[in-house]
C-alpha positions as CSV (number, residue, x, y, z in Angstrom):
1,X,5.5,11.0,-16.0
2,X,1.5,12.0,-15.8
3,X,-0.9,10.2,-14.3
4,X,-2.3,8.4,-16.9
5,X,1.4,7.2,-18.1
6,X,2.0,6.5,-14.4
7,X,-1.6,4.0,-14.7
8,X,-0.3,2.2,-17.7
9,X,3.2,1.2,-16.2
10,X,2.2,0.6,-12.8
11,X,2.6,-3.3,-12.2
12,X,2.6,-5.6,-9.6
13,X,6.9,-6.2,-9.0
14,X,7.9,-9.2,-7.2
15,X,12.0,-8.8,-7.2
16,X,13.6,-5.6,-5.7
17,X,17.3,-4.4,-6.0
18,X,19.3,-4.0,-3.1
19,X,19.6,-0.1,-3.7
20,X,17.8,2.1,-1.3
21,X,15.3,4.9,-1.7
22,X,15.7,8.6,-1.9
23,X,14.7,10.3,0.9
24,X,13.6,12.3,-1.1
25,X,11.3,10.1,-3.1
26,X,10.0,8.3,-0.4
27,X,8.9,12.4,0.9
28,X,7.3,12.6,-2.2
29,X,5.0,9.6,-1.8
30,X,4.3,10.7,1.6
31,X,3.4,13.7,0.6
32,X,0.7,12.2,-1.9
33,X,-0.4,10.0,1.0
34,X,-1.3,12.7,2.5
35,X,-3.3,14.2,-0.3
36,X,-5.5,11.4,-0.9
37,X,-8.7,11.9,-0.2
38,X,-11.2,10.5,2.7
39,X,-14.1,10.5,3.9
40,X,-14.8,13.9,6.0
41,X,-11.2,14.2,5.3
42,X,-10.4,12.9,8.6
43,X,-7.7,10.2,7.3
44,X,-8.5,7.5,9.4
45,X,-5.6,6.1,8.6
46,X,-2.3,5.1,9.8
47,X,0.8,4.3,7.9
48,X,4.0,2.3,9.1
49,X,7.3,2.2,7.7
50,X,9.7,-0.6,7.9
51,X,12.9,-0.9,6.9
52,X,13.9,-3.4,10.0
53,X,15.1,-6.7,8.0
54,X,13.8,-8.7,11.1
55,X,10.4,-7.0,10.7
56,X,10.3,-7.4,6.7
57,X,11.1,-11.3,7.9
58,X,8.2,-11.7,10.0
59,X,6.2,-10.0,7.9
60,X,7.2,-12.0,5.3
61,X,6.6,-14.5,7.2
62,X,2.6,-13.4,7.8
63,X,2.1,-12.9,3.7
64,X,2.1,-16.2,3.3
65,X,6.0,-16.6,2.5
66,X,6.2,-13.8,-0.2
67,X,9.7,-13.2,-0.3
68,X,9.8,-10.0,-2.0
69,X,8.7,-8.3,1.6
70,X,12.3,-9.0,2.9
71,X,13.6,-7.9,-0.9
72,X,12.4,-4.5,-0.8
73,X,14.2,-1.9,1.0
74,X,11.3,-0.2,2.6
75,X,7.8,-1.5,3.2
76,X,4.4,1.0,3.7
77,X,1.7,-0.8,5.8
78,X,-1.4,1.1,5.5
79,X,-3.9,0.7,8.8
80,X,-7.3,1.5,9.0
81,X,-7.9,3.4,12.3
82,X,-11.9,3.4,13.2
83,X,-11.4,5.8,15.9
84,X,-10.9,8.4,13.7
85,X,-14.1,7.3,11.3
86,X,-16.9,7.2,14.5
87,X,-18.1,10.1,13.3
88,X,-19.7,8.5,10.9
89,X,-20.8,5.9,13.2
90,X,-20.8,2.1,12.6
91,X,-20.3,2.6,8.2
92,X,-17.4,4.7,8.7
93,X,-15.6,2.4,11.7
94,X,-16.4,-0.7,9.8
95,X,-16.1,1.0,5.6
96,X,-14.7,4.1,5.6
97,X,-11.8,4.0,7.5
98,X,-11.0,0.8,5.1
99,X,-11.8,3.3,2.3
100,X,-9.4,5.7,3.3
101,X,-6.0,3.2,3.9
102,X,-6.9,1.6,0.5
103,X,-7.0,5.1,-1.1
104,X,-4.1,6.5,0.6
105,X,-2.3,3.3,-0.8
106,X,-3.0,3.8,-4.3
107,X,-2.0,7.1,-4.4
108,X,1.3,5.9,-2.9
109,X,1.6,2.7,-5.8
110,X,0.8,5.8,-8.3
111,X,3.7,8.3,-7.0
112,X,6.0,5.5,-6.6
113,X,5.4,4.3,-10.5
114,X,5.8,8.2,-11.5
115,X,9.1,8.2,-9.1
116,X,10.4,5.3,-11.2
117,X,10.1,2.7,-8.4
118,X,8.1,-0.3,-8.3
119,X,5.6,-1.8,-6.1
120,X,3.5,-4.6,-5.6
121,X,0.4,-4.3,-3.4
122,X,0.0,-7.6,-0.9
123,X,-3.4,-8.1,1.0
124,X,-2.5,-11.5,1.6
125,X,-1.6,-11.9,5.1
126,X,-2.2,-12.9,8.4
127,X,-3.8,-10.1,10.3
128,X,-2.9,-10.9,13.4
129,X,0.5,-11.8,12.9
130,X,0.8,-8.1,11.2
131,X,-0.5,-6.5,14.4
132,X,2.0,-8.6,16.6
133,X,5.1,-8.3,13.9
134,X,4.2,-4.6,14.3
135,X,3.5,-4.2,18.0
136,X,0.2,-1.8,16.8
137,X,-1.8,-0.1,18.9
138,X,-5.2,-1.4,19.7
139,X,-7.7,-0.5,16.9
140,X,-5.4,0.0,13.8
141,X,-6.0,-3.1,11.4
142,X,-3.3,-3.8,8.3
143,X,-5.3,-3.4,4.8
144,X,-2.3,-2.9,2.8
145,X,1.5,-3.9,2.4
146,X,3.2,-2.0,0.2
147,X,7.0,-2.7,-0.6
148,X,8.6,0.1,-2.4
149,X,12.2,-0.1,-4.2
150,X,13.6,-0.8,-7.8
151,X,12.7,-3.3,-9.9
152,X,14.6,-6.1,-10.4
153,X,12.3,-8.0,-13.3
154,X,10.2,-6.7,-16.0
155,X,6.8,-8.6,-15.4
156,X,4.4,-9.1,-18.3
157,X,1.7,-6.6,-18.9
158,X,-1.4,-8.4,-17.5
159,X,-4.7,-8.6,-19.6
160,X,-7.6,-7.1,-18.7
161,X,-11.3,-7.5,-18.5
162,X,-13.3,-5.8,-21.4
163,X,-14.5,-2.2,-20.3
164,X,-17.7,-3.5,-21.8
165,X,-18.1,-6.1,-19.1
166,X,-16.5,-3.8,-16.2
167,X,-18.8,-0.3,-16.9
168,X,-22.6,-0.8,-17.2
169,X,-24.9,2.1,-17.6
170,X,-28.1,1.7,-15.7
């Protein structure tokens, strides 16, 4: 699948089969991960796996309930790490380290899509109880949840805003 094919059937999947992932998919989205671009290209980033159902539970838990956390065989959680960003001062510990995580999560939604696996991204979540579900070190801060596996439903192709009201030339 090519990128733009991958970008039209990306969608946001809510109910995961009970089949685990390749290792050697999952390698693959890792490896795009780590191709995304950033800011100085110092990736200040962190990403956490879990495949733990008594994480996935609490985690669940934090997102508000959204049960297709626990559904998914294996969750990303993308973490912005300042630290790595202070050379750029307060912008890149308070922007650019964000800018990173959130990059490095769509290239991951993108390879998945091309693998043939579905995601759905989740930003809706308790911080906090993300950190303490996680046990993370002091300074990384969730952005992202990504649960990776197969589809289990065949969601609607959403609408989208007219390019004419999202691009305006200045």
């Amino acid at each position: 699948m090519n990128l733009f094919e991958a970008i039209e059937k990306r969608c946001s999947v809510r109910k995961y089969k009970p089949i685990p992932v390749e290792a050697e998919k999952l390698n693959k989205i890792y490896d795009a991960i780590n191709k995304a671009p950033s800011a100085g290209n110092l990736q200040a980033y962190q990403v956490y796996t879990v495949t733990n159902s008594e994480i996935k539970q609490k985690l669940s838990k934090a997102a508000l309930g959204q049960e297709s956390l626990i559904q998914a065989p294996i969750l990303l959680i993308f973490c912005a790490v300042p630290a790595r960003s202070k050379k750029y001062g307060k912008r890149g510990e308070t922007l650019y380290c964000i800018q990173d995580a959130t990059i490095a999560t769509a290239y991951a939604q993108l390879a998945a899509t091309a693998l043939g696996l579905a995601t759905c991204w989740v930003g809706a979540f308790d911080e906090s109880e993300v950190i303490k579900a996680l046990k993370l070190p002091i300074g990384h801060r969730p952005v992202a949840i990504l649960p990776i596996g197969y589809a289990n439903e065949t969601p609607e192709q959403t609408t989208r805003m007219a390019l004419k009201n999202l691009i305006k030339g200045i």
